[in-house]
C-alpha positions, 0 to 999 in steps of 0.5 A: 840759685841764690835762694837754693843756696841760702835755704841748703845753708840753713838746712845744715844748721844755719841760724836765721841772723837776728838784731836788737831794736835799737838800732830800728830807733837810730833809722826813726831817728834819721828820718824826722820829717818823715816820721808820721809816713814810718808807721806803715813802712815799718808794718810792712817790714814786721815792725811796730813803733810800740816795739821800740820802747823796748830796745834790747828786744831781738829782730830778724836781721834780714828785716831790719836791712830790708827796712833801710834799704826800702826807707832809703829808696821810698824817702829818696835818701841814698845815703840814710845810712850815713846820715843815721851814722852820723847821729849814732853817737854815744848818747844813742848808746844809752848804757853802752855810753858811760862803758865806751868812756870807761875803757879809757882807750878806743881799742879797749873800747872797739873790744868792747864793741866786739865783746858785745857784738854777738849779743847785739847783732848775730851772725855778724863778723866783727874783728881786727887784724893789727899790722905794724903801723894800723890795725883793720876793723871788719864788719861783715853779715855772715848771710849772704841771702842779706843784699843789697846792705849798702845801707846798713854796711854805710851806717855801721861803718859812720857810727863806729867813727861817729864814736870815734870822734866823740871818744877821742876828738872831732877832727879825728879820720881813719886812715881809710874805709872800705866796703863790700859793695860798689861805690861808684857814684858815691865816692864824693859823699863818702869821703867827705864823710869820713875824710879819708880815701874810700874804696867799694868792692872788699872782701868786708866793710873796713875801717883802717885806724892808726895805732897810735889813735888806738892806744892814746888814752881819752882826754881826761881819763882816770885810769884807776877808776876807769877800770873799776867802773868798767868792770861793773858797766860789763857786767850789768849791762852783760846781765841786761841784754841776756847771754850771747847765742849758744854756739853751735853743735854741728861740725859741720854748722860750725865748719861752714861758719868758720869757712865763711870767716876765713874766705877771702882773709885768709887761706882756707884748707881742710887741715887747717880747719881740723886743727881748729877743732882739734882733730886729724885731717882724717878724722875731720872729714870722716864727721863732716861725711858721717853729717852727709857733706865734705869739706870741698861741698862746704867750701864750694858753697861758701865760694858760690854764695860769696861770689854772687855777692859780691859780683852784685857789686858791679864795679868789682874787677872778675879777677878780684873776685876770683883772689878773693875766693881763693882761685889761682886764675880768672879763667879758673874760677870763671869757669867755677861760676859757671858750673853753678850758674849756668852763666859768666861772671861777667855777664851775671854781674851786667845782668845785677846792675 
C-alpha cells in the first residue's frame, strides 16, 4: 500500500528528492575505523568514494538515507547519526563557514540555512515558527516512501545545534527537541546529547531555540562588515552550487506539496489553499478536476501516506496521530485507516515494530 502511494504521488508530478554529497563525506567521517569496509557498502547504495571529491554533486535523497540506515545496522552504531552530528561543525561547512559567521546573529544565520535549504536538500520542509518567548525549527523529507530516517532526522537535528554551539558558545542547549520518530530506548543518549528534554513521535523533527539565543549577536561580531561580507559569501556560493530547483507547474503538484507542509501544523481546508494560489474556491477545484483528482483525494492521500509514517513510530499514541491529520476523533480516523489498509491502526503499528 505504501509503495501505491509513493508511485500515484510521483504520477501527479512529484520529483524524486535529491541531496548534495556532502553531506555522504559527514557519514565517511563518522565512521574512520571503518573506512576501508565503506567502499562496498557505499557501491551498494549507487555511490563511489571518487564521488566525493566533488561535494556539491547532487544525489538521490532516497540513497543516501538508505546508506545511514544500512551503515548504522551493519557497523552496529545506532546512534551514527548523532555521532556524524556531533562532528558536523563549521568547518565541514567549507564556504557555507565564513558565511554562517558573517550573519552575525543565529537567526539571520538559521535563515541562511533556510535560504539554501532547497539547493542543499530537495523536497525537504525546513521552517520556523516564532512564538512569544522561542521560535521552533522544523525539518522534515516531504517523501514519505523515505522511512525508516531515525538517522538522517538525528544527524541533522545534532549538526544544526553542533553549529549552534560554535557560533554562540559550547555549553549552549535548546529548550527542547522533538522528532518524528519513536525514541523509546534512546531517551538516555539523546538528552545527553543535546541537554535538553527530548520527545519521539511529532509531526517534524524540531529544535525549540530561545529568542533571546537567537537574536544575541555572536561574540566578537563586526556588524558593518559582517553585512558587506555577507552579501558577497551569498552571492558566489549561490553562484557555486547552481540555482534552486524550478518549481513546479502542476496545480496540482503544487497543491499536494503545500497539503503536505501544512498537514499536521496547521489546518488544511480547500479555500485556504485556493486563496494561496489566488483563485475562488471554485475555480480551484475546477483545475484540480480539469488535472483529473480533487482537493478531498489530495488530501486524503497526504493523511494516508502521513499516518503509515508515523504509525511506524511505534510508540505514537493512535489519538495523536488522528490530531495530528486532522480528524475530530480516534474512532473517526481509525476507521479512515482502515478503509485504506485493510487493517487498524493499532495493529498495523504492532505489525511495524
Amino acid at each position: 500500500m505504501e509503495q501505491n502511494v509513493a508511485e500515484t504521488m510521483r504520477a501527479n508530478g512529484g520529483e524524486r528528492a535529491t541531496i548534495r554529497l556532502l553531506f555522504v563525506s559527514a557519514l565517511i567521517n563518522a565512521l574512520p575505523d571503518v573506512r576501508s569496509r565503506m567502499e562496498p557498502l557505499l557501491r551498494d547504495h549507487g555511490f563511489l568514494l571518487s564521488q566525493l571529491a566533488t561535494p556539491y554533486e547532487r544525489a538521490p535523497l532516497h540513497r543516501y538515507v538508505a546508506l545511514v540506515e544500512h551503515a548504522a545496522a551493519r557497523f552496529d552504531r545506532p546512534f551514527l547519526g548523532l555521532d556524524m552530528g556531533s562532528r558536523f561543525g563549521l568547518a565541514e561547512l567549507g564556504p557555507f563557514y565564513a558565511l554562517l559567521r558573517a550573519a552575525g546573529t543565529l537567526r539571520a544565520a538559521f535563515d541562511l540555512l533556510a535560504l539554501f535549504q532547497s539547493r542543499l536538500q530537495t523536497r525537504t520542509l525546513f521552517d520556523h515558527v516564532i512564538d512569544e518567548e522561542v521560535t521552533t525549527y522544523s525539518y522534515r523529507i516531504e517523501d514519505p516512501a523515505i522511512w525508516p530516517r531515525a538517522q538522517d532526522a538525528e544527524f541533522t537535528m545534532a549538526g544544526l545545534t553542533t553549529l549552534t554551539r560554535q557560533l554562540l558558545h559550547a555549553k549552549w542547549a535548546p529548550e527542547a527537541v522533538h522528532f518524528e520518530h519513536a525514541i523509546k530506548g534512546r531517551e538516555e543518549r539523546l538528552a545527553r546529547t543535546f541537554r535538553a528534554p527530548v520527545q519521539g513521535g511529532k509531526v517534524a523533527n524540531q529544535l525549540v531555540i530561545r529568542n533571546a539565543d537567537l537574536d544575541r549577536p555572536f561574540p566578537n561580531a563586526v556588524p558593518t562588515e559582517d553585512r558587506k561580507l555577507r552579501a558577497i559569501l551569498e552571492v558566489h556560493l549561490l553562484d557555486l552550487i547552481g540555482a534552486a530547483p524550478a518549481p513546479s507547474t502542476s496545480l496540482v503538484t503544487q497543491a499536494q506539496e503545500l497539503i503536505e507542509r501544512r498537514l499536521g501544523r496547521m489546518h488544511v481546508d480547500c479555500a485556504s489553499l485556493a486563496a494561496e494560489f489566488n483563485l475562488s474556491e471554485r475555480s480551484f477545484r475546477r483545475r484540480l478536476m480539469e488535472e483529473g483528482t480533487s482537493f478531498r483525494a489530495l488530501l486524503q492521500m497526504a493523511r494516508q501516506a502521513r499516518a503509515c509514517t508515523m504509525l511506524r513510530a511505534s510508540d505514537l499514541p493512535i489519538a495523536e496521530a488522528a490530531q495530528q491529520l486532522g480528524y475530530s476523533d480516534t474512532a473517526t480516523f481509525s476507521r479512515a485507516f482502515k478503509d485504506w489498509t485493510g487493517t487498524s491502526p493499532g495493529r498495523y503499528a504492532r505489525d511495524a515494530e
